[in-house]
C-alpha positions as CSV (number, residue, x, y, z in Angstrom):
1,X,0.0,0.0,0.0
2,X,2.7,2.6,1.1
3,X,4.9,1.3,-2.0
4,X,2.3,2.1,-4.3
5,X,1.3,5.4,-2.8
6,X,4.9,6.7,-2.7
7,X,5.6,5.5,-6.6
8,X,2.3,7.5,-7.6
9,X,3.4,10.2,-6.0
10,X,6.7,10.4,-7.4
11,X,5.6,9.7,-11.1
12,X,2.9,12.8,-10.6
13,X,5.9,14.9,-9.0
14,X,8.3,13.5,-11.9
15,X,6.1,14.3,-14.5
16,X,5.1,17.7,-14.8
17,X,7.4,20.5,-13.1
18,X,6.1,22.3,-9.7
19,X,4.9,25.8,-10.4
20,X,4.8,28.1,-7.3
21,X,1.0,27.5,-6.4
22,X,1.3,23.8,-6.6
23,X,4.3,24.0,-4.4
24,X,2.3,26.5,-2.1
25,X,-0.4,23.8,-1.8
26,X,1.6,21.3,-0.9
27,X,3.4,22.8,2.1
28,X,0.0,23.9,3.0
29,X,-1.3,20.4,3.3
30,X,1.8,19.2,4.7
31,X,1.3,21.7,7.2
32,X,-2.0,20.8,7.7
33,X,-0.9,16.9,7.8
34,X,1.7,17.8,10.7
35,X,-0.8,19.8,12.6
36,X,-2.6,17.0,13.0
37,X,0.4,14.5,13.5
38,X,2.6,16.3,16.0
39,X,1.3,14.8,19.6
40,X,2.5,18.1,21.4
41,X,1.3,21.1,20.7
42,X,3.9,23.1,22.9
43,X,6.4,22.7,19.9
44,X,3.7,23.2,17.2
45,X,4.6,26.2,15.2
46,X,2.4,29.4,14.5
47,X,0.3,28.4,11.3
48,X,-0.5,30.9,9.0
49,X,-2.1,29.3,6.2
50,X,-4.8,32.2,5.6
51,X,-2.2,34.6,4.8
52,X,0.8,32.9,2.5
53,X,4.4,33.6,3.1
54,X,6.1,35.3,0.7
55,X,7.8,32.7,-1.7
56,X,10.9,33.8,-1.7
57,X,11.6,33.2,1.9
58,X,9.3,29.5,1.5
59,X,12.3,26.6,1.2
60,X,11.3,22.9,0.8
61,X,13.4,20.2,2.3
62,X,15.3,17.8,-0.1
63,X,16.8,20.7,-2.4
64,X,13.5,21.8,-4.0
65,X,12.8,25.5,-3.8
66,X,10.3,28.0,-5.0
67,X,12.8,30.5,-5.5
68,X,13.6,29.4,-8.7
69,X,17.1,27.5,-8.0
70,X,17.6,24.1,-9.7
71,X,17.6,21.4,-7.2
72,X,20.3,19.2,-5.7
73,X,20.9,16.2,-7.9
74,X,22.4,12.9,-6.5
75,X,23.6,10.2,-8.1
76,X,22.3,7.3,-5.9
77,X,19.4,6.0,-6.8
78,X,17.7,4.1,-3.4
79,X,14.0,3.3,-5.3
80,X,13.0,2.5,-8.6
81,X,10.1,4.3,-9.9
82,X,7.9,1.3,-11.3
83,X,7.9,-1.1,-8.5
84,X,9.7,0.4,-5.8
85,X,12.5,-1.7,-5.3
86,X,15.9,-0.6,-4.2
87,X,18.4,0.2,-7.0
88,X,22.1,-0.8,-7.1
89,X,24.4,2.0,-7.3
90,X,26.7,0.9,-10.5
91,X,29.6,3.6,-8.9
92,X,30.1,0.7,-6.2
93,X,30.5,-2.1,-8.5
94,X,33.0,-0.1,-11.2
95,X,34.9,1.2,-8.2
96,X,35.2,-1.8,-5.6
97,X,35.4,-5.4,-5.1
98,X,33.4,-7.5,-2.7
99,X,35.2,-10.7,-1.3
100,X,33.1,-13.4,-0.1
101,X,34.0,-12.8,3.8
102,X,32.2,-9.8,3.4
103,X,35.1,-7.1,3.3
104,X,35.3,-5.0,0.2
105,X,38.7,-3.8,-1.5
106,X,39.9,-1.0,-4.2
107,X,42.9,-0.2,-5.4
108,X,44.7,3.6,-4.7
109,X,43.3,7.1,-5.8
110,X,45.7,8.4,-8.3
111,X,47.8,5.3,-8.9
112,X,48.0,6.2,-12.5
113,X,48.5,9.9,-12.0
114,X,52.2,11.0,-12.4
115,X,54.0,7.9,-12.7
116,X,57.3,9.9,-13.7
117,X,57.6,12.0,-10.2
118,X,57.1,8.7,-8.2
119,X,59.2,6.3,-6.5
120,X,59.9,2.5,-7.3
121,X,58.4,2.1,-3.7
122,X,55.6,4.3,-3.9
123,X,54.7,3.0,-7.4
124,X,54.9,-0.7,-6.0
125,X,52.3,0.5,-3.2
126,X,49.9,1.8,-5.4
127,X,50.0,-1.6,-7.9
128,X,48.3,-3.0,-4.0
129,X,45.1,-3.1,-2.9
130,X,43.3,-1.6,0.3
131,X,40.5,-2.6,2.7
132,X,37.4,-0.5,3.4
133,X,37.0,-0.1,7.0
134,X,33.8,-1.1,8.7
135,X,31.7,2.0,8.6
136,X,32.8,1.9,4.4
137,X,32.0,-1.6,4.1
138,X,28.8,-1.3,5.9
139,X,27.7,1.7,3.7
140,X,28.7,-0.2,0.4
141,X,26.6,-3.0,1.4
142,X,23.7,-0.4,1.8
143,X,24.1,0.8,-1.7
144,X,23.9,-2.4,-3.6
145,X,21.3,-5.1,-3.6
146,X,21.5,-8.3,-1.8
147,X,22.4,-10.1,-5.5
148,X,26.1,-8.4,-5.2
149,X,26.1,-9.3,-1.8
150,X,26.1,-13.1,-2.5
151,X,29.6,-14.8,-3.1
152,X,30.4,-14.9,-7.2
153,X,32.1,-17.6,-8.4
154,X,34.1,-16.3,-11.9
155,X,36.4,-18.9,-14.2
156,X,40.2,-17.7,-13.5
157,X,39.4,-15.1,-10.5
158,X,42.7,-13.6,-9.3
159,X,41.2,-12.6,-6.0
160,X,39.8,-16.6,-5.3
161,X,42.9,-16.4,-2.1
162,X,41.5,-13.7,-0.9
163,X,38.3,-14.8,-0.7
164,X,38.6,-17.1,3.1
165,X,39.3,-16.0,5.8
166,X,40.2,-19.3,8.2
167,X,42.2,-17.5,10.6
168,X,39.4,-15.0,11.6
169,X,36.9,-16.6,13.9
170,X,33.5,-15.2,12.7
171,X,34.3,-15.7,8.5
172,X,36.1,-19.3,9.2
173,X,35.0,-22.0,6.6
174,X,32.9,-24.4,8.5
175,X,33.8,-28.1,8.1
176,X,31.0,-30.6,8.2
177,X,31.7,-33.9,9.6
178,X,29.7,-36.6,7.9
């Protein structure tokens, strides 16, 4: 029911651009909506709905304003517009490499930049790769679906040692005894 109702609303708001009375409308009814929502009216704020606030001064959360100014754009999609489902961000998948322990990897920024200036060392660093930490690790597995989550199994993989982790407690390979 809510999946529906929230991709309706986003095809109408995707479909035709908001002009300044249909934006003024809507903050009115989502004033309205949180009159009626908020629980304590101590921290309700002054309604003025029979005399409308200049739109130059009216801002809209999420980048959208009446003023005129383009909105913010992101690249991550988190829901599709047909059926609602959450989107993979394709970023993720060009830029890291999920190992089947659950710990992704990437190689260095700027390891192609400037060869000429750098070191035999420093160039024999950036040929390695790194580890996310865990706060990265746990926000790439937020931007992708569970399908990229699942282990892959590719012909020839040059990351197949990398992929167990037996010394590690919680990602050990379990052996079952017949």
């Amino acid at each position: 029911m809510l999946r529906t109702f929230v991709t309706s609303a986003l095809r109408s708001v995707c479909r035709q651009p908001p002009t300044a009375s249909s934006v003024f409308s809507m903050v009115q009814r989502t004033q309205r909506a949180n009159l009626v929502t908020l629980s304590r009216p101590s921290l309700l704020p002054v309604p003025t709905l029979s005399s409308p606030a200049p739109l130059q001064l009216l801002q809209l959360p999420g980048g959208l304003a009446a003023t005129g100014s383009p909105p913010t754009t992101r690249n991550v999609t988190k829901f599709s517009l047909i059926k609602g489902k959450r989107k993979t961000s394709k970023a993720v998948l060009k830029r890291f490499k999920r190992l089947d322990w659950g710990a992704w990897i990437r190689t260095h920024s700027g390891r192609q930049k400037k060869l000429f200036k750098k070191s035999g060392a420093l160039r024999r660093r950036l040929k390695q790769h790194v580890f996310t930490n865990a706060t990265q690790s746990w926000l790439l597995d937020k931007m992708v679906t569970s399908f990229w989550r699942r282990p892959k199994h590719y012909i020839a993989d040059p990351y197949r040692p990398y992929h167990s982790r037996n010394e590690y407690y919680a990602t050990q390979s379990k052996t079952f005894k017949v």
